[in-house]
N, C-alpha and C positions, 0 to 999 in steps of 0.2 A: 504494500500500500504506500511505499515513498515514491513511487512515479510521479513527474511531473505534469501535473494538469494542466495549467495555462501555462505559459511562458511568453516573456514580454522582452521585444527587442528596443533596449535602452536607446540607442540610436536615433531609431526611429522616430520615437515619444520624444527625446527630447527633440528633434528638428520639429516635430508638430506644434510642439510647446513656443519655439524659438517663433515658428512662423506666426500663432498666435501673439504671444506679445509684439513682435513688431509691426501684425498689421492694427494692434490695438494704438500703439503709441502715434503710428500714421493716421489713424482715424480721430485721433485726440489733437493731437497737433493740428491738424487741418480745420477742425469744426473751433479752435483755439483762433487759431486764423481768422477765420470766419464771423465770428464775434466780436474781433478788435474788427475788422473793416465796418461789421452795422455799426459799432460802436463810434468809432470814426467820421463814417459818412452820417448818423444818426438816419439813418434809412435800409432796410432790409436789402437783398440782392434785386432787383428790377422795382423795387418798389418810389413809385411817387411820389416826392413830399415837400412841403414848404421849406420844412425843417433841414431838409441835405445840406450837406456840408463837403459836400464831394463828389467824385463820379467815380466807378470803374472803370477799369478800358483792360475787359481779361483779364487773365491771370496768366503767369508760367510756371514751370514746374521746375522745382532748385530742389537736389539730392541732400538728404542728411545721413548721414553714414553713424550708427548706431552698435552699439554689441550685438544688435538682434540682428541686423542686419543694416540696407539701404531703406532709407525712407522717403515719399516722395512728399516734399510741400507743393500747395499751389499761393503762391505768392502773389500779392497784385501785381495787377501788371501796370505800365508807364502812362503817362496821362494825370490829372488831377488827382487820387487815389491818396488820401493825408496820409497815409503809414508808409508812402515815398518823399513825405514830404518833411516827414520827422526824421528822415537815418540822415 
């Protein structure tokens, strides 16, 4: 009765694990993104308003190289966009 019943290739789990976290920290980062631009423009992504304080003009995509792995930002892009206007 000592026969192996499951057996789990460590390897594997962890690359599962690795790719989990990093497409978490990319989905956090991005929607973090996301947030400062309304917060910035004080108006949602296409949305209307008296209130704006800016415009988009797209986004591009800038690599962040993590333990997890590459992670993709999408960053504004050039144009009136105030979080190019603060660096």
């Amino acid at each position: 009765m000592s026969e192996k019943i499951v057996q789990f290739n460590e390897e594997i789990i962890k690359g599962q694990i690795k790719e989990l976290v990093r497409g978490s920290v990319e989905e956090t980062l991005n929607e973090l993104l996301e947030k400062e631009a309304e917060s910035l423009t004080q108006a949602a992504r296409y949305e209307r308003s008296e209130a704006r304080q800016g415009y988009r003009s797209g986004h591009y995509d800038r690599s962040l190289t993590t333990t997890s792995g590459d992670v993709t930002l999408h960053s504004c892009g050039s144009g009136t966009c105030p979080s190019k206007q603060l660096s």
